[in-house]
C-alpha positions as a Markdown table, in Angstrom:
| # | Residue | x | y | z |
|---|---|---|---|---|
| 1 | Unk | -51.8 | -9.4 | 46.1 |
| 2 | Unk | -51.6 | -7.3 | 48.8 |
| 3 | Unk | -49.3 | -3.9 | 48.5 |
| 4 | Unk | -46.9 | -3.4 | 51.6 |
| 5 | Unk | -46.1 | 0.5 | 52.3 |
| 6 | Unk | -42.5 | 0.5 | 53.0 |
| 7 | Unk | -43.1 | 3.8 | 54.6 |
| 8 | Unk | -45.8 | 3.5 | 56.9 |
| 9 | Unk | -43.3 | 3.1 | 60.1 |
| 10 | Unk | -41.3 | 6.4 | 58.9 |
| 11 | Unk | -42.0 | 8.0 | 62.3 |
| 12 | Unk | -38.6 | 10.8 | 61.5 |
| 13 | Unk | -38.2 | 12.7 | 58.6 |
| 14 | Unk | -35.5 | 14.6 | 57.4 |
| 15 | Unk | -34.8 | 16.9 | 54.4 |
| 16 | Unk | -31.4 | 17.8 | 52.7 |
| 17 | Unk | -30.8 | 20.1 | 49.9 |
| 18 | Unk | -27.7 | 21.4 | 48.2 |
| 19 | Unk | -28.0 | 24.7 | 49.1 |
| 20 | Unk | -29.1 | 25.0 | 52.2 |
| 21 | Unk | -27.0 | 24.0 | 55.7 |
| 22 | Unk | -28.7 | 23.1 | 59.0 |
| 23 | Unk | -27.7 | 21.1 | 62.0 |
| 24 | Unk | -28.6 | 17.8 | 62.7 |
| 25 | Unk | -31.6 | 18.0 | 65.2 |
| 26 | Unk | -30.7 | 15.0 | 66.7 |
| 27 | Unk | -26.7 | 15.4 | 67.7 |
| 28 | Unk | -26.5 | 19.7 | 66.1 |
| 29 | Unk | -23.6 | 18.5 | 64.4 |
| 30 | Unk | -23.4 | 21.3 | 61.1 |
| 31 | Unk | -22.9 | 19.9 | 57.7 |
| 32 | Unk | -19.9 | 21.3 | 55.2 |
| 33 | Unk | -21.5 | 19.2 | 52.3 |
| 34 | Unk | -24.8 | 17.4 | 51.0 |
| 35 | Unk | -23.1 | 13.9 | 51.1 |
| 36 | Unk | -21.9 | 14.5 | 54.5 |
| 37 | Unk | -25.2 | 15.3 | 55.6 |
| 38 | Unk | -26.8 | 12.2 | 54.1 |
| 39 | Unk | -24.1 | 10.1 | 55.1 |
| 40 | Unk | -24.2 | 11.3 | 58.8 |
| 41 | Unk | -28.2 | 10.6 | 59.1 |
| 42 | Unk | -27.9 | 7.3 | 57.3 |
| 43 | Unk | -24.3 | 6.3 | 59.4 |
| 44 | Unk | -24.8 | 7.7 | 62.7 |
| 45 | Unk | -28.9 | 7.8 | 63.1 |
| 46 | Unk | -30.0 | 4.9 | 61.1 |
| 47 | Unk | -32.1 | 6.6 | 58.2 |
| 48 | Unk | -32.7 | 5.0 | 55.3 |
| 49 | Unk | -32.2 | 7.0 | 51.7 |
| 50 | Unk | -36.4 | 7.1 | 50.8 |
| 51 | Unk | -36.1 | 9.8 | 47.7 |
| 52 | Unk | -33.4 | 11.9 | 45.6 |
| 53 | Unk | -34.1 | 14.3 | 43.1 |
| 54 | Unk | -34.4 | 17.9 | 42.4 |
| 55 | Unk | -36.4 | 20.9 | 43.1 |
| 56 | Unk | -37.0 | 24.1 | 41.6 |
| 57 | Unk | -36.7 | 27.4 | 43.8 |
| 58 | Unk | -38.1 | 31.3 | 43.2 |
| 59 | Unk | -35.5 | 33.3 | 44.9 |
| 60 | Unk | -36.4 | 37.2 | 45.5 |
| 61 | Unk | -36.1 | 38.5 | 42.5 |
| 62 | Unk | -38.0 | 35.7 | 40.5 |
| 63 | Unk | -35.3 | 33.9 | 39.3 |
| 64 | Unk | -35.4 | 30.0 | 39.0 |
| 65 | Unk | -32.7 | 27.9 | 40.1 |
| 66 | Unk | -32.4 | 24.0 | 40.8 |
| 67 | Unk | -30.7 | 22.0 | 44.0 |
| 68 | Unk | -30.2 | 18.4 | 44.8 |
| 69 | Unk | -32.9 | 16.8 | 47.6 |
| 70 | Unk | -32.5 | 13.8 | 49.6 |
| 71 | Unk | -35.6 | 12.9 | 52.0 |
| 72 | Unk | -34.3 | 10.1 | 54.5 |
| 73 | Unk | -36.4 | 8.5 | 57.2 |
| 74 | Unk | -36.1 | 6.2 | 60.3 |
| 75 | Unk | -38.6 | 4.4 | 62.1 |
């Protein structure tokens, strides 16, 4: 049986963490909130949800701390 890559036609991809807030690159609309930036790409741009999970960041002083990640793509 042939596998079929559901992401092969992903030709935008975005990224969206908890702690971080940028502009949408398509409309520069500025996020208040993780959800509202997911919802906005996946509403208003047509992305589809392709992973959630978490990451691990070093800040400056060596610290560890975790955020939430969303990666969405269109085609």
């Amino acid at each position: 049986m042939q596998e079929k890559n559901l992401y092969s036609k992903m030709t935008h991809i975005v990224h969206a963490v908890t702690h971080m807030r940028k502009s949408c690159p398509h409309c520069r609309k500025i996020f208040n909130d993780f959800d509202e930036d997911v919802n906005h790409y996946i509403k208003e741009h047509g992305y589809k949800l392709l992973h959630v999970g978490t990451e691990t960041q070093n800040d400056n002083e060596g610290r560890l701390w975790q955020s939430t990640a969303a990666v969405l793509g269109r085609e």
